[in-house]
Gaussian input, Z-matrix of N, CA and C with variables (Angstrom, degrees):
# hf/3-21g

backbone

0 1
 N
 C     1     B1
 C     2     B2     1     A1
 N     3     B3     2     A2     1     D1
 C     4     B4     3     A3     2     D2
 C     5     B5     4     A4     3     D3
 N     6     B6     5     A5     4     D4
 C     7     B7     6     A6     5     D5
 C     8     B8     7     A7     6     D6
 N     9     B9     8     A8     7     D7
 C    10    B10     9     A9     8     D8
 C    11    B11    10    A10     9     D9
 N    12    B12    11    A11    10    D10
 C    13    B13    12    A12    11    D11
 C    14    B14    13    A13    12    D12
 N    15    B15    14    A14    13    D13
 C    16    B16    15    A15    14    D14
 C    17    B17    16    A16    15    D15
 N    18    B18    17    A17    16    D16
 C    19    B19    18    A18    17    D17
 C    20    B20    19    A19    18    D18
 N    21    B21    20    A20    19    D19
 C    22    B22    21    A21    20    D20
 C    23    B23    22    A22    21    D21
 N    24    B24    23    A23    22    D22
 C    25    B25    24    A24    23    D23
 C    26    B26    25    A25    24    D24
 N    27    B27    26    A26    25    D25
 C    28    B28    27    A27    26    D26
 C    29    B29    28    A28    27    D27
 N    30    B30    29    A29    28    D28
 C    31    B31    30    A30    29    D29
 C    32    B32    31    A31    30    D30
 N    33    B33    32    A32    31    D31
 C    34    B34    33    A33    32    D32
 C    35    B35    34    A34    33    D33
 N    36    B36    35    A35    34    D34
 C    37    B37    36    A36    35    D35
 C    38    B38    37    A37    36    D36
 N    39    B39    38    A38    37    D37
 C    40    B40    39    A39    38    D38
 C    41    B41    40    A40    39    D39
 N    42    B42    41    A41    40    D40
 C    43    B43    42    A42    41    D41
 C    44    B44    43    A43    42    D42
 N    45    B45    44    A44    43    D43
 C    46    B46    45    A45    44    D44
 C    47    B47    46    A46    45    D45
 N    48    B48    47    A47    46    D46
 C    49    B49    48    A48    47    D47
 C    50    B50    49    A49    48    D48
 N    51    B51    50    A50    49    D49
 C    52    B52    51    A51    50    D50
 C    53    B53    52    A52    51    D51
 N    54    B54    53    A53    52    D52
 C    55    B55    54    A54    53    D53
 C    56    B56    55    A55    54    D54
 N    57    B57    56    A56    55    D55
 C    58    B58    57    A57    56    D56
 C    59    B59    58    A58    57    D57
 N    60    B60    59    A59    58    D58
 C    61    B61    60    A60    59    D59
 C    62    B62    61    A61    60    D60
 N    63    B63    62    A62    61    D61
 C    64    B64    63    A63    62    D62
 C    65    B65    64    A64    63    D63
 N    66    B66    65    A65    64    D64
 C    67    B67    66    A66    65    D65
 C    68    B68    67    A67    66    D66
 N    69    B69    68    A68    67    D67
 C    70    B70    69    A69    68    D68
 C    71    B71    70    A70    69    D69
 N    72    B72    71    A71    70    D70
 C    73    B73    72    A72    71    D71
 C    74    B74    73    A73    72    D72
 N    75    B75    74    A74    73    D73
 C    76    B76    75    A75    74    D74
 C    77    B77    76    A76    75    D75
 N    78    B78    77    A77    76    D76
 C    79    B79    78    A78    77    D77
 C    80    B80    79    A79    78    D78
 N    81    B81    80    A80    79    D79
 C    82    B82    81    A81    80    D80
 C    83    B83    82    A82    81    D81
 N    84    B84    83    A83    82    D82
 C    85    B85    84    A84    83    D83
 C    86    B86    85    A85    84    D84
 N    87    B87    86    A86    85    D85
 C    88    B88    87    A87    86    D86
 C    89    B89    88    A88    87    D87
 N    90    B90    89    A89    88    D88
 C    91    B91    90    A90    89    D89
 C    92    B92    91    A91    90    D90
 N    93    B93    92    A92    91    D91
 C    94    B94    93    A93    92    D92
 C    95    B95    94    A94    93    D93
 N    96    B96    95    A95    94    D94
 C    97    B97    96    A96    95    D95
 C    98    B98    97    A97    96    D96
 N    99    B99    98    A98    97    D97
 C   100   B100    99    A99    98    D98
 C   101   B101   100   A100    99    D99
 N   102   B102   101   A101   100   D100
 C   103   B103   102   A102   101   D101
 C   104   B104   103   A103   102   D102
 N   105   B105   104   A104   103   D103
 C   106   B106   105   A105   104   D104
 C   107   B107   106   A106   105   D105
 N   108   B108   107   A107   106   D106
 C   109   B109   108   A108   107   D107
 C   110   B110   109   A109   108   D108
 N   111   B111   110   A110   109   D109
 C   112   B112   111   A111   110   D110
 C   113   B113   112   A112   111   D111
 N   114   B114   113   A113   112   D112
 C   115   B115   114   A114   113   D113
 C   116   B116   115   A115   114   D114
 N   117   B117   116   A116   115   D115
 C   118   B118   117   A117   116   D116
 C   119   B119   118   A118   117   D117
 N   120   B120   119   A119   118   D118
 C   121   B121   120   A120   119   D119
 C   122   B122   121   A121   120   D120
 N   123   B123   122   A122   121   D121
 C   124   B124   123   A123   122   D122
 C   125   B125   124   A124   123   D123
 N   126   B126   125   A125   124   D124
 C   127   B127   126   A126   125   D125
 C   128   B128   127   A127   126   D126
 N   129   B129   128   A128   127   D127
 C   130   B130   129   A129   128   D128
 C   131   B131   130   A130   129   D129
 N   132   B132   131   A131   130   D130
 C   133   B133   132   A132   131   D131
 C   134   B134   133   A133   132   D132
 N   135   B135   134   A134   133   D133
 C   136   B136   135   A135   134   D134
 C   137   B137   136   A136   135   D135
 N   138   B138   137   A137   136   D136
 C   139   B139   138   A138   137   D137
 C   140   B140   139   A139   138   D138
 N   141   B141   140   A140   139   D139
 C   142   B142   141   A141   140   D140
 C   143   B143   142   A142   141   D141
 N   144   B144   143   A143   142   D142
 C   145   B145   144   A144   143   D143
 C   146   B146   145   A145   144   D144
 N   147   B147   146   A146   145   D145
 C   148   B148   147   A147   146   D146
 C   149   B149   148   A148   147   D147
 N   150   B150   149   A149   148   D148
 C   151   B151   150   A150   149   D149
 C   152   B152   151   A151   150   D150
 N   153   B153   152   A152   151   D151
 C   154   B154   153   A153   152   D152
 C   155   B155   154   A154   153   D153
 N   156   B156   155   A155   154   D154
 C   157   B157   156   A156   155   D155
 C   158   B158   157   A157   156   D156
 N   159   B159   158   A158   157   D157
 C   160   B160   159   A159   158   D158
 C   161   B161   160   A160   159   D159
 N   162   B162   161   A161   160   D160
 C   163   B163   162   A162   161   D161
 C   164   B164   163   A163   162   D162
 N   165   B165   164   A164   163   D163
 C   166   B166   165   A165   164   D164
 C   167   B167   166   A166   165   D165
 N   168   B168   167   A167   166   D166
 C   169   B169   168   A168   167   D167
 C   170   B170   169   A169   168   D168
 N   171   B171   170   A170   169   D169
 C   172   B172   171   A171   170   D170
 C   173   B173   172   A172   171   D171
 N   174   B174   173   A173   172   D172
 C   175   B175   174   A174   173   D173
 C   176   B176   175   A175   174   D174
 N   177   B177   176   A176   175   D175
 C   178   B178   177   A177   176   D176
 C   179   B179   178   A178   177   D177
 N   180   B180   179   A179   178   D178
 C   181   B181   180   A180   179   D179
 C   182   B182   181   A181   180   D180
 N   183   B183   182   A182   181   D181
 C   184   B184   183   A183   182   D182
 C   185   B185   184   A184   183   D183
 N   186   B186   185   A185   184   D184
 C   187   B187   186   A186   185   D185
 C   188   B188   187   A187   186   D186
 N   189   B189   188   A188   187   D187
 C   190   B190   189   A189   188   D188
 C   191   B191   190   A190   189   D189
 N   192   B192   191   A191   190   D190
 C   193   B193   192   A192   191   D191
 C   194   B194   193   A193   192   D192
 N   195   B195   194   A194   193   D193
 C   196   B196   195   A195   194   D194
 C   197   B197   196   A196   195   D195
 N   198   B198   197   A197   196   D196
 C   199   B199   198   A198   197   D197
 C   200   B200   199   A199   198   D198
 N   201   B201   200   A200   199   D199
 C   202   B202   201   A201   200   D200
 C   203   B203   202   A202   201   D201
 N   204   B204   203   A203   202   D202
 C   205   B205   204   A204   203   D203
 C   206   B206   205   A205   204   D204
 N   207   B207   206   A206   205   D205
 C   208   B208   207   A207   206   D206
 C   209   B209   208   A208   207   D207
 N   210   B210   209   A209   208   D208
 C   211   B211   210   A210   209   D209
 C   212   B212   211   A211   210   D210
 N   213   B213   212   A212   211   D211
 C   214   B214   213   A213   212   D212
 C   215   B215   214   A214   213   D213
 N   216   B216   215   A215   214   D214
 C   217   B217   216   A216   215   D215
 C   218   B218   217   A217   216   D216
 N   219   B219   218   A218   217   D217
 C   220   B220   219   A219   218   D218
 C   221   B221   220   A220   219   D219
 N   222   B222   221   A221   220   D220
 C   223   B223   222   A222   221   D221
 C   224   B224   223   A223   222   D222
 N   225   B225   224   A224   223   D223
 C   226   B226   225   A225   224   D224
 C   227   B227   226   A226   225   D225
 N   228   B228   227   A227   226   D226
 C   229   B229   228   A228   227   D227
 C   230   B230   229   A229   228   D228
 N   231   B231   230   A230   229   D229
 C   232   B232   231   A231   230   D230
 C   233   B233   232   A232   231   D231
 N   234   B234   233   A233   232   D232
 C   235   B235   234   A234   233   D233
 C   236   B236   235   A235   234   D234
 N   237   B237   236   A236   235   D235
 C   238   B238   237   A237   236   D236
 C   239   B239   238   A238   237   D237
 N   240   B240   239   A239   238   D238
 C   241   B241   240   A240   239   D239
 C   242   B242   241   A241   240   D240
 N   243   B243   242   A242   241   D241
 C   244   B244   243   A243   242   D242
 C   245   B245   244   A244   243   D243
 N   246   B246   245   A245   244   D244
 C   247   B247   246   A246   245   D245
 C   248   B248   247   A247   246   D246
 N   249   B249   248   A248   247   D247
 C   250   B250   249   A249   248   D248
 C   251   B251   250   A250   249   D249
 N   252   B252   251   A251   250   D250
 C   253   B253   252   A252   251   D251
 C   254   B254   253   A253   252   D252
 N   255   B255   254   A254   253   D253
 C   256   B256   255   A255   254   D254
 C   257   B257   256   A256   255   D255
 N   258   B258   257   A257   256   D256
 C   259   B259   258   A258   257   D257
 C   260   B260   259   A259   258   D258
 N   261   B261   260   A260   259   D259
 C   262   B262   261   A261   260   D260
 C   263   B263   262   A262   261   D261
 N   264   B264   263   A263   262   D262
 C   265   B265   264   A264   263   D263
 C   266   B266   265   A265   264   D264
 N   267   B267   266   A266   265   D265
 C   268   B268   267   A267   266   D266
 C   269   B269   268   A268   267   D267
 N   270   B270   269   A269   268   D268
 C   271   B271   270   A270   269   D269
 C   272   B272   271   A271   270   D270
 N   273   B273   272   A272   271   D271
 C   274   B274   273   A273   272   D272
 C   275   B275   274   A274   273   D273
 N   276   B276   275   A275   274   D274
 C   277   B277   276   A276   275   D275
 C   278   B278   277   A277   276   D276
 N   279   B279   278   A278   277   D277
 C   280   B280   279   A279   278   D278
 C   281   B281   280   A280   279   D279
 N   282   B282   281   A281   280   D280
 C   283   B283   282   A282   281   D281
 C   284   B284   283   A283   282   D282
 N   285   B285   284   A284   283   D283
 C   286   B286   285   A285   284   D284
 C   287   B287   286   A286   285   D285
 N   288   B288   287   A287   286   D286
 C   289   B289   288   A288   287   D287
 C   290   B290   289   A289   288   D288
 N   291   B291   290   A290   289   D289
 C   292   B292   291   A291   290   D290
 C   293   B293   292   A292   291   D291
 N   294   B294   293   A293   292   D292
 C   295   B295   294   A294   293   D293
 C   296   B296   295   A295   294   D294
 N   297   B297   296   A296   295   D295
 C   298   B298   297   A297   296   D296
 C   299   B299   298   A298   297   D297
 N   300   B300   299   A299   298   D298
 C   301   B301   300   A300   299   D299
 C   302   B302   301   A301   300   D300

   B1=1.4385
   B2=1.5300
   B3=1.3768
   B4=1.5043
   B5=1.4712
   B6=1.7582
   B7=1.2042
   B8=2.1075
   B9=1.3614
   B10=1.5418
   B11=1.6986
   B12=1.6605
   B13=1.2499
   B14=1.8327
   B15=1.4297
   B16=1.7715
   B17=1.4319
   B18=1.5422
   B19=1.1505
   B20=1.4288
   B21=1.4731
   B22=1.3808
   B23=1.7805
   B24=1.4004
   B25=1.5346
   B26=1.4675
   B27=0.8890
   B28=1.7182
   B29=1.2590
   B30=0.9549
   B31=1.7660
   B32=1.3849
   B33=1.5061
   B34=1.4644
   B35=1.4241
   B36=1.3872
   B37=1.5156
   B38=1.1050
   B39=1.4352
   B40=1.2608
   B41=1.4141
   B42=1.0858
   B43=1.4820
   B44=1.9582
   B45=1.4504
   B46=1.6717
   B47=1.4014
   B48=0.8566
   B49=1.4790
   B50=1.8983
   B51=1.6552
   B52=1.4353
   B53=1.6782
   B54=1.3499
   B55=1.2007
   B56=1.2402
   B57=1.4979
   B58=1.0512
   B59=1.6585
   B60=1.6577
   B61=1.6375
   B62=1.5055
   B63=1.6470
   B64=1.0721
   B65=1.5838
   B66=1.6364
   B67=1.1584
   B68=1.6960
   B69=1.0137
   B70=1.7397
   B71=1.0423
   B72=1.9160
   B73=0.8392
   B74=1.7584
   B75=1.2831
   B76=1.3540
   B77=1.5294
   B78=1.3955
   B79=1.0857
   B80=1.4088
   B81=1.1834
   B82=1.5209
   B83=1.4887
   B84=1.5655
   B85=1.3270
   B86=1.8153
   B87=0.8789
   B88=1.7349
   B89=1.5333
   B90=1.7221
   B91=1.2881
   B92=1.1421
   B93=0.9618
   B94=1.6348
   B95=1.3681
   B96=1.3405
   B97=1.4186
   B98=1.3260
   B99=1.4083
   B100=1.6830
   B101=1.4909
   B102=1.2142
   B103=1.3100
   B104=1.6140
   B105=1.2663
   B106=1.5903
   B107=1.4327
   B108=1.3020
   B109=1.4980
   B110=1.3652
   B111=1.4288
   B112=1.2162
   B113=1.5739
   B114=1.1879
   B115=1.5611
   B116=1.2230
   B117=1.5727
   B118=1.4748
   B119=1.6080
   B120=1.4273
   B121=1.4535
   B122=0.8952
   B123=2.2413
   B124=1.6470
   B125=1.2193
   B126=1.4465
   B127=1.3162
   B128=1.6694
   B129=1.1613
   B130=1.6465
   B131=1.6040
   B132=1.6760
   B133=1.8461
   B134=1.7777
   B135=1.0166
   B136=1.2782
   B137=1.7381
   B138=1.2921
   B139=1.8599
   B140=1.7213
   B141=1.2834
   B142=1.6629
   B143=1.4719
   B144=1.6071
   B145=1.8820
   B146=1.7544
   B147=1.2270
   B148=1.5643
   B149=1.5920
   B150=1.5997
   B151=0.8508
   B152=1.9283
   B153=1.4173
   B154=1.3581
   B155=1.1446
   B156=1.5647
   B157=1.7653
   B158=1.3667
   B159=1.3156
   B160=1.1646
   B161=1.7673
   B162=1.0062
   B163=1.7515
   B164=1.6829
   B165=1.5878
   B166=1.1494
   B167=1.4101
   B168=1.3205
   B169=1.0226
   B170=1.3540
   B171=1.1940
   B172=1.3826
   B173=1.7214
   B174=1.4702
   B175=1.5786
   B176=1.5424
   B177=1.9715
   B178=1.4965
   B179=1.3185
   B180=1.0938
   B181=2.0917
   B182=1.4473
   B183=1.6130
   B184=1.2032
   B185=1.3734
   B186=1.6575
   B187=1.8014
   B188=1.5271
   B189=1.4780
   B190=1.2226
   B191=1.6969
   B192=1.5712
   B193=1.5260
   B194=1.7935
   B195=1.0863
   B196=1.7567
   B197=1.5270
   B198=1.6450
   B199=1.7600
   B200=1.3389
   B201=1.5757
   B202=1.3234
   B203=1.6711
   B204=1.1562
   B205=1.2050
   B206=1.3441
   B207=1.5056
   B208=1.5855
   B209=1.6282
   B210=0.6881
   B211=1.7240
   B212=1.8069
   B213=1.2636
   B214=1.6209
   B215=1.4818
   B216=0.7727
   B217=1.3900
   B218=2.1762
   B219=1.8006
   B220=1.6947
   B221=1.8857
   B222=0.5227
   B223=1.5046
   B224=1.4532
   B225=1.5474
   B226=1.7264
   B227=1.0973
   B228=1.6530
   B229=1.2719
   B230=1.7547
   B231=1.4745
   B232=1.3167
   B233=1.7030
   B234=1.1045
   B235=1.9496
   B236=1.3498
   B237=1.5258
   B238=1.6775
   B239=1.7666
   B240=1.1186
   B241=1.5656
   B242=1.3558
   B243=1.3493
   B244=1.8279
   B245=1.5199
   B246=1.2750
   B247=1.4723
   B248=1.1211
   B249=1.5371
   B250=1.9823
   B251=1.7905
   B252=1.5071
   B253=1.5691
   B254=1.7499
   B255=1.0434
   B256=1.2854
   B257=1.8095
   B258=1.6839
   B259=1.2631
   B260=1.4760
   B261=1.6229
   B262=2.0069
   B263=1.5774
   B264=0.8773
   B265=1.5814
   B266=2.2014
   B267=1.2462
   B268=1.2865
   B269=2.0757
   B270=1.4636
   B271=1.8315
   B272=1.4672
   B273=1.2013
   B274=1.8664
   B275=1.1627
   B276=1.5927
   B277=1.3701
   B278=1.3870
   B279=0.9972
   B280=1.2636
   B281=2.0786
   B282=1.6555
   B283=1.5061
   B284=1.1644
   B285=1.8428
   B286=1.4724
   B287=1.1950
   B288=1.3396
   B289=1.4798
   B290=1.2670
   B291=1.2481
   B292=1.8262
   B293=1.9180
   B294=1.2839
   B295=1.9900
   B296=0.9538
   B297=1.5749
   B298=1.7100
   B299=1.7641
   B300=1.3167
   B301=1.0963
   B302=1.7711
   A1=109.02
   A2=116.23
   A3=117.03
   A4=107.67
   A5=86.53
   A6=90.54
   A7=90.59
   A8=100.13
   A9=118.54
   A10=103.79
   A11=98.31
   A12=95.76
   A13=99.94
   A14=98.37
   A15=102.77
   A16=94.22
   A17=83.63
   A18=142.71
   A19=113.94
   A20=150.97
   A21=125.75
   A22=103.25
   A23=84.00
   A24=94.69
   A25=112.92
   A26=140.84
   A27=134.48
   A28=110.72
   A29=152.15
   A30=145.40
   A31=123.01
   A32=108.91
   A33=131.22
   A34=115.73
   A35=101.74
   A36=99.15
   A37=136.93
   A38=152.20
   A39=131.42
   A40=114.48
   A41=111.77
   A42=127.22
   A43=108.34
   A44=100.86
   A45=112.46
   A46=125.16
   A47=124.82
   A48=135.32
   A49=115.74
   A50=82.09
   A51=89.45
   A52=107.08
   A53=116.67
   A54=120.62
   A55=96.59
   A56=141.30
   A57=132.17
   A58=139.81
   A59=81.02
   A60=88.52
   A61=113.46
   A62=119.77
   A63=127.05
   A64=116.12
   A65=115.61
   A66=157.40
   A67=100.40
   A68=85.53
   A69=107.55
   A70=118.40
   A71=117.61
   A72=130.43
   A73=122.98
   A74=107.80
   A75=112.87
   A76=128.99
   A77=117.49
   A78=140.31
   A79=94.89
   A80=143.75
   A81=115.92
   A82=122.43
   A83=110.12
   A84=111.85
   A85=95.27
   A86=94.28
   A87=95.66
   A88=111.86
   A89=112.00
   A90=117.80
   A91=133.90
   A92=132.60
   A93=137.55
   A94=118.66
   A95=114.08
   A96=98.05
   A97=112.24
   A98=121.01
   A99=115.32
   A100=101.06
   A101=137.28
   A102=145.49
   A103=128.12
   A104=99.30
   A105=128.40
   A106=109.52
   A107=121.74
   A108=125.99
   A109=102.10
   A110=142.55
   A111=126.73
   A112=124.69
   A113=119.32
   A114=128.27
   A115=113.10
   A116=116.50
   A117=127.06
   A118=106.01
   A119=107.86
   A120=136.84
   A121=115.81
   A122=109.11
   A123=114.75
   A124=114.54
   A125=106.64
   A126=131.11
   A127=117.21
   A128=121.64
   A129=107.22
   A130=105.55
   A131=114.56
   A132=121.22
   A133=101.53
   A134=113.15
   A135=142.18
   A136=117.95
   A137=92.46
   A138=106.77
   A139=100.05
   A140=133.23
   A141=123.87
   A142=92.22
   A143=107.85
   A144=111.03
   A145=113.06
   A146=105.09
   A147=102.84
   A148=92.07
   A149=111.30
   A150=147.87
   A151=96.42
   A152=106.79
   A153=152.40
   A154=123.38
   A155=118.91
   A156=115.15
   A157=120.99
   A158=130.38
   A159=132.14
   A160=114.81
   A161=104.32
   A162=115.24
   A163=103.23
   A164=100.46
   A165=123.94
   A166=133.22
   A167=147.11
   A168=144.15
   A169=132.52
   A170=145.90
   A171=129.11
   A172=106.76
   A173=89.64
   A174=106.65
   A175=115.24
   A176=101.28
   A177=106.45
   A178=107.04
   A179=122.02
   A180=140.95
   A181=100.05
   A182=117.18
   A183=112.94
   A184=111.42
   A185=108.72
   A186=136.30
   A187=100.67
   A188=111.38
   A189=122.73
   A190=109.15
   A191=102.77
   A192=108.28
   A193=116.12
   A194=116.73
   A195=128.23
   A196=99.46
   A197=104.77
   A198=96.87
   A199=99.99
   A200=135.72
   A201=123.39
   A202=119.43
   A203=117.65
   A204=113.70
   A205=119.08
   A206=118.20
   A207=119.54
   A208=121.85
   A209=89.49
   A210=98.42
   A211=114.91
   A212=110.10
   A213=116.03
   A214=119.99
   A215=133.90
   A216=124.03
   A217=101.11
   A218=89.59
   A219=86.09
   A220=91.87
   A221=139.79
   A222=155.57
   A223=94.38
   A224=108.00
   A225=96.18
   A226=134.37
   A227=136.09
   A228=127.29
   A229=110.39
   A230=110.83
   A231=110.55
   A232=135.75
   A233=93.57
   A234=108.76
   A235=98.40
   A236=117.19
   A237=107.81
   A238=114.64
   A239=99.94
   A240=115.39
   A241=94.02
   A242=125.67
   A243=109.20
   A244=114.45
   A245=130.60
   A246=129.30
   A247=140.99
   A248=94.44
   A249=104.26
   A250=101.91
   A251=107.66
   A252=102.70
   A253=114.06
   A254=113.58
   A255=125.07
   A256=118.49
   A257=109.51
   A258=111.98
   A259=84.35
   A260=89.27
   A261=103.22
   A262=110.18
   A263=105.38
   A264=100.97
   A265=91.43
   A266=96.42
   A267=110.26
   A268=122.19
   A269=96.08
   A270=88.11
   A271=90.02
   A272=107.53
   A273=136.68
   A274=81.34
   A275=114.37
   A276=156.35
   A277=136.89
   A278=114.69
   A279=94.29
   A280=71.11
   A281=108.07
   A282=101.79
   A283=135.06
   A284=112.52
   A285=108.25
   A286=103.10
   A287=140.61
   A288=150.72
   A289=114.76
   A290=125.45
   A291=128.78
   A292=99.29
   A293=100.14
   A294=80.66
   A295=127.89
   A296=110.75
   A297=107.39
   A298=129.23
   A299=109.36
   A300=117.17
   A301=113.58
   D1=130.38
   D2=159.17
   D3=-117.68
   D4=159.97
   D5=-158.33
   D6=-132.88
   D7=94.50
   D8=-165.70
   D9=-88.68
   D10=143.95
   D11=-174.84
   D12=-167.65
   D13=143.65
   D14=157.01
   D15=-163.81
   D16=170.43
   D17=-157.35
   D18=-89.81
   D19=144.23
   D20=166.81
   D21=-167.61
   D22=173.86
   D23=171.21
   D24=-142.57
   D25=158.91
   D26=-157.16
   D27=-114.49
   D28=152.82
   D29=152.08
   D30=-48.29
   D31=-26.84
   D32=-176.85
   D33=-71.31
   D34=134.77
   D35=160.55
   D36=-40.13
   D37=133.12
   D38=-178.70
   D39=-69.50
   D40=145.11
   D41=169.93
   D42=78.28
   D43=20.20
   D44=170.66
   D45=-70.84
   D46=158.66
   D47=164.17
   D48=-48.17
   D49=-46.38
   D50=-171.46
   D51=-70.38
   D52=-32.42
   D53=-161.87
   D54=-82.46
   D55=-25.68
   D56=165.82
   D57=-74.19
   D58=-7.89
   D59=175.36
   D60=-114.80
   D61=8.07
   D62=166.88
   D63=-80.63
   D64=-31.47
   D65=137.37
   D66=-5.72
   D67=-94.41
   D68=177.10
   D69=-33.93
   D70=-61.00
   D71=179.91
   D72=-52.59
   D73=-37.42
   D74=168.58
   D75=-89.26
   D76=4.71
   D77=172.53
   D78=-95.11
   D79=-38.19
   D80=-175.28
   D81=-91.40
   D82=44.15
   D83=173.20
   D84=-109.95
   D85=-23.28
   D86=153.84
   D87=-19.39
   D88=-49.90
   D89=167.20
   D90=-64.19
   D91=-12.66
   D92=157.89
   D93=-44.22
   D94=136.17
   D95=-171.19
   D96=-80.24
   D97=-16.54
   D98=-167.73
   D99=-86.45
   D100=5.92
   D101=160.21
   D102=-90.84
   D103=115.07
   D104=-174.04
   D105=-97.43
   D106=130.96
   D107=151.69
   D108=80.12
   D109=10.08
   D110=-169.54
   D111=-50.11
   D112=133.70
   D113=171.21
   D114=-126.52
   D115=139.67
   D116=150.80
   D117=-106.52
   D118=135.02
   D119=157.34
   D120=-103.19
   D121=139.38
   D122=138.65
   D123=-88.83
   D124=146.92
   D125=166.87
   D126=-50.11
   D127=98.63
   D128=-175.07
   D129=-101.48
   D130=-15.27
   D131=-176.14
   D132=-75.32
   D133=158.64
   D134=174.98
   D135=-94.54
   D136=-17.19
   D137=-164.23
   D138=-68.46
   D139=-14.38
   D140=-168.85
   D141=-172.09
   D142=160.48
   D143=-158.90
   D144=-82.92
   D145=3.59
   D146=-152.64
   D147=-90.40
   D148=144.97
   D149=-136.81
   D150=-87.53
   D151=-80.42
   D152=-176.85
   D153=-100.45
   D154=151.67
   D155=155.68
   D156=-143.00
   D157=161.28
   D158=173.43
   D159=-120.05
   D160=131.17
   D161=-169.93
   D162=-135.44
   D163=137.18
   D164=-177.66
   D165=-151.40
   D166=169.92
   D167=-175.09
   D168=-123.60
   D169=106.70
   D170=174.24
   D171=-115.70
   D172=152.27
   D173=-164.56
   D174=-68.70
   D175=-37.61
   D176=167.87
   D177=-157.89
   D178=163.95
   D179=-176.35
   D180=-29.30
   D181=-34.33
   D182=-157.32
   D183=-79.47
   D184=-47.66
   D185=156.82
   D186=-19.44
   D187=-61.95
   D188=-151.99
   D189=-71.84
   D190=-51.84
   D191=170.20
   D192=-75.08
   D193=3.13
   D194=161.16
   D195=-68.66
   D196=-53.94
   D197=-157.14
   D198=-83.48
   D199=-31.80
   D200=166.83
   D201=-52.22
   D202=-10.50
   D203=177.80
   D204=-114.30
   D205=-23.11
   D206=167.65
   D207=-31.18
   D208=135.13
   D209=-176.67
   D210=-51.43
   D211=-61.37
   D212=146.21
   D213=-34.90
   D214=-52.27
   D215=-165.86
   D216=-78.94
   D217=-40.67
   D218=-175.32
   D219=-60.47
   D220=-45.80
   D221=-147.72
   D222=-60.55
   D223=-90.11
   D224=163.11
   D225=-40.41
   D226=-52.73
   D227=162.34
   D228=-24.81
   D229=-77.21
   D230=-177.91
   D231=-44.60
   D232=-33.03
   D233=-164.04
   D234=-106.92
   D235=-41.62
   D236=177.21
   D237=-96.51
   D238=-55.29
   D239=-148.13
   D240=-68.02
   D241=-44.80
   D242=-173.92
   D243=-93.51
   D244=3.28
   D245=142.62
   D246=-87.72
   D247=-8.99
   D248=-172.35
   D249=-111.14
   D250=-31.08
   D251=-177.55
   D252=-88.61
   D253=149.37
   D254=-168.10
   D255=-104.96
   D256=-41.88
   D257=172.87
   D258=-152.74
   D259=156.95
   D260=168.48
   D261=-167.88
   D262=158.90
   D263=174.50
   D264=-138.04
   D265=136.29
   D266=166.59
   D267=-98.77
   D268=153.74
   D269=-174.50
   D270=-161.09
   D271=115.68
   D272=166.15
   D273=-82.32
   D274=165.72
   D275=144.00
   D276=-159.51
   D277=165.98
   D278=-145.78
   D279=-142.91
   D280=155.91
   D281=164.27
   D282=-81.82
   D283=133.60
   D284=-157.55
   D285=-122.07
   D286=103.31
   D287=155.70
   D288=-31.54
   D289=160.20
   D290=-170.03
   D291=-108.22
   D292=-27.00
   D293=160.82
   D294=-125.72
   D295=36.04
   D296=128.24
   D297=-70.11
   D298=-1.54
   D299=174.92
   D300=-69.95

């Protein structure tokens, strides 16, 4: 299981039209089938600038390298995500037991 996630901040004004339909737009990969559990978050901490988040699930490496390559997802990356987002930091995980340590 991974457990995929970032972080972001938008170009958009807050509380815009645009920001809400960029919103959307990245919320409907939700539809993909190799995607589990999808969530969007607001940012309510003060601790780092990013705005929003998106959280998701894939079942295995393979799930995961399906949706990086789906045509939809390249699609948004390209047309939305690198003209409309401003900063982000991304974080996979994966589950980590205490005696594998």
């Amino acid at each position: 299981m991974i457990l995929h996630t970032v972080a972001f901040k938008t170009k958009h004004k807050t509380g815009s039209r645009e920001e809400r339909e960029f919103l959307e737009a990245g919320m409907a990969l939700a539809n993909l089938p190799m995607v589990k559990n999808f969530e969007c978050y607001k940012q309510t901490g003060r601790k780092n600038p990013f705005e929003f988040g998106f959280s998701m699930v894939f079942d295995s490496d393979q799930d995961y390298d399906a949706y990086n390559r789906h045509p939809e997802h390249v699609a948004f990356v390209e047309n939305r995500w690198n003209t409309e987002v401003e900063d982000f930091i991304e974080l996979d995980y994966t589950r980590h037991e205490i005696s594998e340590i």
